[in-house]
N, C-alpha and C positions, 0 to 999 in steps of 0.2 A: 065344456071342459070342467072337471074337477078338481080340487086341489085337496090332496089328503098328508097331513103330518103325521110321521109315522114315528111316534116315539117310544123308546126302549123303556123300560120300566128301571124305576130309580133301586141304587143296593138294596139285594135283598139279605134277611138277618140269616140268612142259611143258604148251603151251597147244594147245588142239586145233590148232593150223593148226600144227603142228608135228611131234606124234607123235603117234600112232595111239594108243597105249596106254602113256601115260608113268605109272612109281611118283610115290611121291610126296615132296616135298621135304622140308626138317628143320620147316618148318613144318607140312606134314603129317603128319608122324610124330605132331608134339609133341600137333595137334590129336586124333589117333586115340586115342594116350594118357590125354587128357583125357575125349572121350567111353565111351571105355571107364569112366571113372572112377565114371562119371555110371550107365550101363546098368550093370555089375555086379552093383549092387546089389538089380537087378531079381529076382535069380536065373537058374536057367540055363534061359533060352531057346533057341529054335533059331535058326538063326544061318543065314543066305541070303546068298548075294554076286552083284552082278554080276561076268561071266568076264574084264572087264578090272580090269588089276594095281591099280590106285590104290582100286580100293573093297577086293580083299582086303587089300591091306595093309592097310586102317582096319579093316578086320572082324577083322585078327591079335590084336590085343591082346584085345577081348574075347572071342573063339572061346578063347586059349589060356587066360584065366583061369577060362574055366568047363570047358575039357577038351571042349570041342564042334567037331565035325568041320562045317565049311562046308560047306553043300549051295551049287554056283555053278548059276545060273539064268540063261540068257542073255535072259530075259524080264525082264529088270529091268537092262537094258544101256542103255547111254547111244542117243539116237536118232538112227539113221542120217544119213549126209549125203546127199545126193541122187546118183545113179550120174552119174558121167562129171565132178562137182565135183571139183578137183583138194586137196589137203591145204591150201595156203594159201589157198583160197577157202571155206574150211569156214566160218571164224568170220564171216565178210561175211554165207553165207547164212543161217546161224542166229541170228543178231544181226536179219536182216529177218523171218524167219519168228517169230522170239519178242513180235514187235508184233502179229499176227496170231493167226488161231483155228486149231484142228485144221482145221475143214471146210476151211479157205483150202490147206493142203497138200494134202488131197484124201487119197483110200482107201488109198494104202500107210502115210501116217501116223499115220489115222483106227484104222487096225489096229494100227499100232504103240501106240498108245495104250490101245487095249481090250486087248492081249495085257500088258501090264503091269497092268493095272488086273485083269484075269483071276488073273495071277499072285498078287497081290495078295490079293484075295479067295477064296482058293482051299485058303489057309492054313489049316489045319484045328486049329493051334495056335499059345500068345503064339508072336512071332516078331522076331527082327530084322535086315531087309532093307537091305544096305549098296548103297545106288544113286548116282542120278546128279541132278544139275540139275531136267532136264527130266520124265524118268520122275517124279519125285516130285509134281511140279507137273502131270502128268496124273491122277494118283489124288488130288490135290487136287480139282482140275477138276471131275473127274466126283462125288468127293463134294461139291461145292456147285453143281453143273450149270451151268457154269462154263465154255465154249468155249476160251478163251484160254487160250495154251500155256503163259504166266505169269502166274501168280499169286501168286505168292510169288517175294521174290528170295532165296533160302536162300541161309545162308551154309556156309561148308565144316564138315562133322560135324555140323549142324544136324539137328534130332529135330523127323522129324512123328510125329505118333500121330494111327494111325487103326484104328477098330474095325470090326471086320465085324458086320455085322448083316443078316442074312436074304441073305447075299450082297452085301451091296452097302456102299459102304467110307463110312462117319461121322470125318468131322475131328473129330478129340479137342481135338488143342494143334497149332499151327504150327509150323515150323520157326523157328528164328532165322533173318530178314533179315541179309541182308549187302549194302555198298556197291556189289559188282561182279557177275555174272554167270555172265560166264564164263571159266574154269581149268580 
């Protein structure tokens, strides 16, 4: 069995219909901080980041206090926006697809889904995976067989645990809910 903590990336300084890949603000710092506080303690685990900035920086503090080199995975990256959406129309269409299931998006998200969830489970030790929103609430999904794209509304730095078993990912603990969505 694995155990893998799958944490949300702390506020980031910009909202998706804005930047592409924004750091993150003093309130994400402060949150990264905190959850590092919280993991440390864990020991040193391996430490996975999605390749945009706002998860490494939450993944900085605890990668540096245990002296652990970040492996980045871009299979644990936030979920595309549709081709030809322009930037200000991101948060409209992901705001409609988050009422909805995988299946309703159809086969490029259906994969996007299963290659997180792959990545996920593939882990071959503890681990912890600094992701996004949605990624996480896909490996929820699929561990409670669960369609919809939300199921949890996590909040920023929020901690899922989930174990692998025979391959395929068991919800331990949820993330902490939070009032908004999305940042």
């Amino acid at each position: 069995m694995t155990r893998v903590y799958l944490v949300r990336h702390g506020r980031a300084a910009a909202g998706w219909d804005s930047d592409p890949d924004p750091g993150l603000d003093d309130l994400g710092r402060s949150q990264s901080l905190a959850v590092a506080r919280r993991l440390v303690p864990l020991g040193s685990l391996a430490v996975v980041s999605s390749p945009l900035l706002r998860c490494q920086q939450t993944a900085f503090p605890v990668a540096s206090a245990w002296g652990a080199t970040v492996r980045i995975d871009p299979d644990v990256a936030e979920i595309p926006s549709p081709d030809g959406v322009v930037m200000e129309d991101r948060v409209e269409w992901l705001r409609a697809s988050m009422a909805g299931t995988w299946a309703d998006l159809g086969p490029r998200y259906t994969a996007f889904r299963d290659g997180v969830v792959a990545a996920v489970t593939s882990l071959a030790t503890d681990t912890v995976v600094f992701s996004h929103f949605i990624a996480i609430n896909a490996v929820i999904g699929v561990a409670l067989g669960d369609d919809r794209l939300v199921i949890r509304s996590l909040d920023n730095c929020s901690v899922t645990v989930i174990d692998v078993v025979d391959g395929l990912p068991v919800l331990v603990e949820g993330g902490h809910e939070a009032d908004t969505l999305i940042r």
